[in-house]
PyMOL CGO cylinders between C-alpha atoms (Angstrom):
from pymol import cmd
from pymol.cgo import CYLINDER

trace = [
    CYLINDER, 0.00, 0.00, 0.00, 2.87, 2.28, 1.16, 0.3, 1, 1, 1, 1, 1, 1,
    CYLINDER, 2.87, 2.28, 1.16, 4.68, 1.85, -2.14, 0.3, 1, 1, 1, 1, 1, 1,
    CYLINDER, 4.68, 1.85, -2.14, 2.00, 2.34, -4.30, 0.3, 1, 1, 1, 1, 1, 1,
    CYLINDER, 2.00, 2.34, -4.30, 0.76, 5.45, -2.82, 0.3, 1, 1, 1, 1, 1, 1,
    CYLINDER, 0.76, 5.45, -2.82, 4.19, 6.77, -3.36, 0.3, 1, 1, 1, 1, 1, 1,
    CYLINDER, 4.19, 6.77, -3.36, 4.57, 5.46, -7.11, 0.3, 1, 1, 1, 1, 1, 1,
    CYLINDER, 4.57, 5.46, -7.11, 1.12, 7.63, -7.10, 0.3, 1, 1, 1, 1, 1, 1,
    CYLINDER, 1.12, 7.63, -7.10, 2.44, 10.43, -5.75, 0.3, 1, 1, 1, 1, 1, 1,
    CYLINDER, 2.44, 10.43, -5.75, 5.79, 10.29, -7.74, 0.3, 1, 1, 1, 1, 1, 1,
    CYLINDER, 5.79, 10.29, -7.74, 3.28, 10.30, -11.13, 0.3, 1, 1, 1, 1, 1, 1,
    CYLINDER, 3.28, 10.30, -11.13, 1.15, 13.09, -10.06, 0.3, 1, 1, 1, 1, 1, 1,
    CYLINDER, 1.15, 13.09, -10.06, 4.03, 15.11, -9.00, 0.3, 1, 1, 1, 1, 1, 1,
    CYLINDER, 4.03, 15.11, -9.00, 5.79, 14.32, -12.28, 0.3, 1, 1, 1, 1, 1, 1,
    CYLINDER, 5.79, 14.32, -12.28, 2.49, 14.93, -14.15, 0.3, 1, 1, 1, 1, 1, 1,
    CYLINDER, 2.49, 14.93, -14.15, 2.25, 18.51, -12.42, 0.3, 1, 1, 1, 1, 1, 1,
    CYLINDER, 2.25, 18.51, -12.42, 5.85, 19.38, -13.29, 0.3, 1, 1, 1, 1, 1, 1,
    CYLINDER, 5.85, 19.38, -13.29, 5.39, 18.63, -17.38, 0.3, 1, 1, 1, 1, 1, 1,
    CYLINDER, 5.39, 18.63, -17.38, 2.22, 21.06, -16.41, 0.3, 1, 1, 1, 1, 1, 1,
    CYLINDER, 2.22, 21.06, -16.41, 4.05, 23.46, -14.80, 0.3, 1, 1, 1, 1, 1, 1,
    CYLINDER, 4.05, 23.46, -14.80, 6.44, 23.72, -17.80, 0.3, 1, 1, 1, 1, 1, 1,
    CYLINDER, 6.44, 23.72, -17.80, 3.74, 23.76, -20.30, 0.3, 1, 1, 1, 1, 1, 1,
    CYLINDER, 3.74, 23.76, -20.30, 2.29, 26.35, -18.61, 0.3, 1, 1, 1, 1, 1, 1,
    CYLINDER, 2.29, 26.35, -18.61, 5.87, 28.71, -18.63, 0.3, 1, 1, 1, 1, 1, 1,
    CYLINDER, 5.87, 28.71, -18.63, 6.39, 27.87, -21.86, 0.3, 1, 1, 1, 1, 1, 1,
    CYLINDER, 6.39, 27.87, -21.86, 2.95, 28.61, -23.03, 0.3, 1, 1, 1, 1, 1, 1,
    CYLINDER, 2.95, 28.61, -23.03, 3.23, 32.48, -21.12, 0.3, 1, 1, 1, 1, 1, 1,
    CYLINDER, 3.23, 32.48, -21.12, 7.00, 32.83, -22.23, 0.3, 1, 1, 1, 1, 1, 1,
    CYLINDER, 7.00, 32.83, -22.23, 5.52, 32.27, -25.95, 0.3, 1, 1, 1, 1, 1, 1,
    CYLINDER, 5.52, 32.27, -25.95, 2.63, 34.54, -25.41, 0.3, 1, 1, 1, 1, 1, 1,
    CYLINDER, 2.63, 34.54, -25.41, 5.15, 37.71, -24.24, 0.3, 1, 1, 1, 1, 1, 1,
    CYLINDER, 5.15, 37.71, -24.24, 7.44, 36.84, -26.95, 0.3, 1, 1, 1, 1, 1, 1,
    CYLINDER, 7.44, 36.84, -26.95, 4.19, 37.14, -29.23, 0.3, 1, 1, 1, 1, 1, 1,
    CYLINDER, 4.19, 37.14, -29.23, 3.19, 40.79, -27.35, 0.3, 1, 1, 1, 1, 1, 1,
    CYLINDER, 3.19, 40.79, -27.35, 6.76, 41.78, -27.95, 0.3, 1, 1, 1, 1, 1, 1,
    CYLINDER, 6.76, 41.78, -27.95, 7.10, 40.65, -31.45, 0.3, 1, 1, 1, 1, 1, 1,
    CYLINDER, 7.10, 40.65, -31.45, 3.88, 42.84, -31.54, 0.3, 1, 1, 1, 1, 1, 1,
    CYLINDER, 3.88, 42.84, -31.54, 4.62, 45.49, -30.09, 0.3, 1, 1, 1, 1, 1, 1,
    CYLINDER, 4.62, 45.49, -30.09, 8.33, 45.31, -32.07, 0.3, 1, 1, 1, 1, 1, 1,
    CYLINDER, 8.33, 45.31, -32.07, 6.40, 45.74, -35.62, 0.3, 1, 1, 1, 1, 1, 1,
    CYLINDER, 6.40, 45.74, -35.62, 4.22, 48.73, -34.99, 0.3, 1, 1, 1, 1, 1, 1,
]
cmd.load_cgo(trace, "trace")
């Protein structure tokens, strides 16, 4: 029980950090898109 609830945890952590770096990457994209904006006007 004890190791399973760990492999579990170790998953959803691992599943939140690929999340988590999505999510940075997705922002860092969407500045780089204001600035590239901003850049041609």
């Amino acid at each position: 029980m004890c190791s399973s609830f760990f492999f579990y945890y170790k998953k959803k952590r691992n599943a939140m950090r690929l999340f988590y770096l999505a999510e940075t990457k997705r922002k860092e994209k969407q500045e780089n898109d204001c600035l590239n904006l901003y850049f041609i006007f």
